[in-house]
N, C-alpha and C positions, 0 to 999 in steps of 0.2 A: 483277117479277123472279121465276122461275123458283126455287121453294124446291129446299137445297142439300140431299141426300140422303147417308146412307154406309150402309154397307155391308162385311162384310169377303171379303177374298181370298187367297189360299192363295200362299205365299211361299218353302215350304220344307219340310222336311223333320228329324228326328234319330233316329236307331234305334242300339240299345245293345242294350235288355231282348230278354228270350227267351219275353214272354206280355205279355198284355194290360196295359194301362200304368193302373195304376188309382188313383193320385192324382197330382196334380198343383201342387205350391207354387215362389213367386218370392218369393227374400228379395235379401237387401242387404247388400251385405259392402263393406269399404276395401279398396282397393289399396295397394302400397307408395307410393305419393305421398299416403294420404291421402284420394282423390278416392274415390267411393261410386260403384258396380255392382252391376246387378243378375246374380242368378244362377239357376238351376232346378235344383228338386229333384223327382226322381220313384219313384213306388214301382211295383212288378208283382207279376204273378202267378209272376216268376222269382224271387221270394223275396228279390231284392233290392232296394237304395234306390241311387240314382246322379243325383251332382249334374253338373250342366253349366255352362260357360260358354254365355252368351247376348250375346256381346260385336256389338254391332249393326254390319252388315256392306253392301256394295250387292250388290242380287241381279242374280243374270243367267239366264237362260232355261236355260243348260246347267250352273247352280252350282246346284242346289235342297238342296244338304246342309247341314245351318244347324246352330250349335254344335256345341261336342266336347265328350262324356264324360270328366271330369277324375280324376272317382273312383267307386268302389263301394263301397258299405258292404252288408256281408255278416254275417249272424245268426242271421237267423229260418230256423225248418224249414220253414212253410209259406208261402203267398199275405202278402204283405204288400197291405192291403185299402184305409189311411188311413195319411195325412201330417196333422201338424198342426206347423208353425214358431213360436218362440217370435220375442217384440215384436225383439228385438237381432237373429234369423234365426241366432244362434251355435249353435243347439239342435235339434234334429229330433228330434217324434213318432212312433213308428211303433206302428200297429197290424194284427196278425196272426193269418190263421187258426190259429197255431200255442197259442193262450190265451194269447199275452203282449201288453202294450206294450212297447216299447224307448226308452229316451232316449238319442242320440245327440250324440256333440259332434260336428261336423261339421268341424273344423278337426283335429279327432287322428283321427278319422276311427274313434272308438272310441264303441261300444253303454257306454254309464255305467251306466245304473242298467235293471232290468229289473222289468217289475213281472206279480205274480203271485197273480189270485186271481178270474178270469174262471173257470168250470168249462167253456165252448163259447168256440168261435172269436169272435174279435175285429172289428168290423165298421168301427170308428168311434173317430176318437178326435179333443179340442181343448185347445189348450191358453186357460186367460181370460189377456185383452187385460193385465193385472198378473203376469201368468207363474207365479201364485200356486198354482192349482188347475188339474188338467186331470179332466176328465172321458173316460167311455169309456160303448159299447155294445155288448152281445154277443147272441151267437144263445142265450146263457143267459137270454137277455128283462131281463136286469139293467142298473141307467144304475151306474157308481160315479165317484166322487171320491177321487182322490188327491192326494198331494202331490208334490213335485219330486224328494223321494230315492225314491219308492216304496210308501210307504205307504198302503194303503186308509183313507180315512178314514169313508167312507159308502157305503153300498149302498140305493137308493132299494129301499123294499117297498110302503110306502104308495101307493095310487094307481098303481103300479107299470104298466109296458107289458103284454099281455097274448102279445105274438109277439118273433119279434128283433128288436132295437135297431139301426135301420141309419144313423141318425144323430145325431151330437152338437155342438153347435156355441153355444157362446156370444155373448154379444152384445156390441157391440163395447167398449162405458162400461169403464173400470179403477173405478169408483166402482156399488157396488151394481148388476152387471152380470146377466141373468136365462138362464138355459140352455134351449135349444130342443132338443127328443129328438124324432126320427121313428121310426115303427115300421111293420113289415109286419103291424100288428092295425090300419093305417089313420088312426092318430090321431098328432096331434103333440099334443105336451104341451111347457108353460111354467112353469118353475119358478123359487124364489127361491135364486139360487145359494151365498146365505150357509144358510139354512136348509133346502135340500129341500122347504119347502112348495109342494105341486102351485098354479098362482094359474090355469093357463088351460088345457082342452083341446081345440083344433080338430078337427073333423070334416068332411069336404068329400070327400077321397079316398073312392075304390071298392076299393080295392085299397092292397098294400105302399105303403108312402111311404118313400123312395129315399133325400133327401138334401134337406138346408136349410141356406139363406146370409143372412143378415145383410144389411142394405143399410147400408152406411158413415157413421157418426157420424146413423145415423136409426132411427125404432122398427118398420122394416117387416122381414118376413120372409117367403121365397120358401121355397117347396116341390116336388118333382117326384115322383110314383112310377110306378109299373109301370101305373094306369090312363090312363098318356098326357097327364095334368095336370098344369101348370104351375100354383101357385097364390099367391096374392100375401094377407097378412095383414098386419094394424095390432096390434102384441103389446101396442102400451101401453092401446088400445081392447078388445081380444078379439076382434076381428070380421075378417070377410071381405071381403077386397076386392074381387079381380076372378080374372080365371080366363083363360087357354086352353087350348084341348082339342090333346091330334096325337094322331098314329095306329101312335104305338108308345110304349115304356117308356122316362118318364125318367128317368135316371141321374142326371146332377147337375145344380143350379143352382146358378146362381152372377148376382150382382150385377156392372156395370161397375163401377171407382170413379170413373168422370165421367161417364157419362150415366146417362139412365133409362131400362137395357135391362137385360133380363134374357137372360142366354143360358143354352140347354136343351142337355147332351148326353144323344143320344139311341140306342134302339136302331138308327136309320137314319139319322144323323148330327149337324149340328147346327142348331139353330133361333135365331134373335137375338129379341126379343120387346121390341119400342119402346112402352112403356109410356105416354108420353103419346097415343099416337097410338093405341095397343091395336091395335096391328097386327104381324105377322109381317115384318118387314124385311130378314130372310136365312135360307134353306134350302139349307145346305152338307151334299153328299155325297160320299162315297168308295166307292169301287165295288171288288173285290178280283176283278179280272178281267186280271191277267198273263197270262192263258196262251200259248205263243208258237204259231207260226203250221206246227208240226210235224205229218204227215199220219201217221196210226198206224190199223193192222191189228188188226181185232177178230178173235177166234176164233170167237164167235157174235154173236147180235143180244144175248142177255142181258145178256153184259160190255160191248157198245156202248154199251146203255140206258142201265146203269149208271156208263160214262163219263160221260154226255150230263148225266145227270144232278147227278153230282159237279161238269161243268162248268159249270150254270145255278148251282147251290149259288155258286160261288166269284164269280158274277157279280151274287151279293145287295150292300144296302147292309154297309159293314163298320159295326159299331158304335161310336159316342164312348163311352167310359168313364171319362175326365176332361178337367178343363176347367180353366184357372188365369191368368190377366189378367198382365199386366207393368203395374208401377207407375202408369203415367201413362194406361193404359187404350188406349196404340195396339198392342195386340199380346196374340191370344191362343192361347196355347198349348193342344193338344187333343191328348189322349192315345189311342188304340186299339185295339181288339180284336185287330188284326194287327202286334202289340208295336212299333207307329210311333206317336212322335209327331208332328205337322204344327203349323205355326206358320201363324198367319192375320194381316194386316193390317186396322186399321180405313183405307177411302179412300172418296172421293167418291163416288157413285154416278151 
């Protein structure tokens, strides 16, 4: 029998934002009967945060616009960078280059509490799996720990990163859970998230290191940076596991929660990475080549050239800049450089 392959494919479409769509979260809300849905929340570089219904729909060849924009949550001065959703999803993190985080109730549709004591823009932000502590990372090369109304409770110095802080992300335990921090000095680091003591720090990156995900109710942890590596760690061991190389900057990884795949957004789109198989099992692109089919009059060769050339530019790969799984692991949402998000299916191959 002929082993059963999958694969994902592109289903759809949602555009709201006015810039690059740069985090990506699926929480879980009650309807008035009671019955549970999920929902999408996304942050940009338009300064805003805007959740969506994702109320699952049949597609059709000429329907490709997939959920509506229900609300905006409006704040920040600048790029909102990072999302992090509390365990209930009643709650939204925001992190911004403006030097703040925000806490958001997402049903009043009101910025609560703001916090304030990052000196550089804001890169990174999580909340832990007890909703107790969230941590953040700034272009101040600082990790800190807060609490829920606001208050800093700690500023890591010891051991400290030595570049910006571009990721923070806890591990999944509510029971003595351990914080993973990425930096553009190339190292991740592993700490004890009751105490700040440094316990592990990885070295493998050539370059910035982008972003790191958790693999669900396990002690492995994924990595991506700007030298094109994907890289997979054992946090309860210390050690390394296995690696793949591309040939552009990764942005974000992100864990399935039912298979063992890892999926890479990427400078030139996106990657799946089937882990048992250690193999690349999808290379999804977007290409930003609209241009219509209009004949236009140059005044010389120079401004031709320089058409010709803006027009190979737009016919580059467009870049994934977030990436976020719906619940059950059939559907992943991909956020982009050309302020769309696109929605992909898991199906047979």
């Amino acid at each position: 029998m002929a082993e059963v392959s999958e694969t994902l494919q592109y289903k759809g479409f949602m555009k709201a934002h006015g810039g690059w769509v740069t985090s990506l979260k699926v929480g879980i809300e009650k309807t008035e009967t009671g019955a549970e849905r999920e929902f999408l929340i996304s942050g940009s570089r338009d300064k805003t945060i805007i959740a969506w219904e994702i109320t699952p729909k049949d597609f059709t060849d000429d329907d490709l616009e997939w959920g509506k924009a229900r609300r905006v949550y409006k704040a920040h001065s600048h790029f909102v960078e990072d999302l992090s959703l509390s365990q209930d999803s009643r709650y939204c993190l925001s992190a911004s280059w403006d030097k703040t985080l925000r806490l958001w109730d997402l049903e009043s549709g009101k910025s609560t509490t703001t916090f304030v004591d990052h000196d550089k823009d804001i890169l990174t932000c999580s909340f832990s799996a007890d909703n107790r502590q969230i941590a953040s990372g700034s272009m101040d090369k600082t990790i800190k720990i807060w609490n829920t109304v606001g208050q800093c409770k700690y500023t890591v110095k010891e051991d400290a990163h030595t570049d910006w802080v571009s990721s923070v992300r806890f591990s999944p335990e509510t029971k003595n859970p351990v914080l993973a921090t990425a930096s553009w000095d190339g190292t991740i680091k592993v700490w004890d998230s009751n105490t700040m003591a440094l316990k592990n720090t990885f070295n493998g990156h050539t370059n910035a290191v982008l972003s790191l995900d958790f693999a669900t109710r396990s002690h492995y942890l994924a990595s991506g940076g700007k030298d094109g590596n994907i890289m997979l760690w054992n946090v309860n061991e210390g050690s390394f596991l296995k690696h793949k190389e591309h040939n552009a900057s990764i942005n974000q990884v992100l864990f399935s929660p039912v298979k063992y795949w890892i999926v890479a957004a990427t400078d030139n789109g996106i990657l799946v990475w089937n882990l048992p198989k250690d193999k690349i099992i999808a290379r999804l692109t977007v290409h930003d080549d609209d241009d219509d089919d209009i004949k236009v009059e140059y005044e010389d060769e120079e401004q031709e050239a320089e058409a010709k050339e803006k027009k190979l530019r737009k016919k580059m790969d467009v870049a994934c800049t977030s990436i976020a799984w719906n619940r059950d692991g059939t559907l992943l949402f991909a956020g982009f450089a050309d302020e769309t998000i696109r929605v992909y299916e898991v199906v047979k191959s």
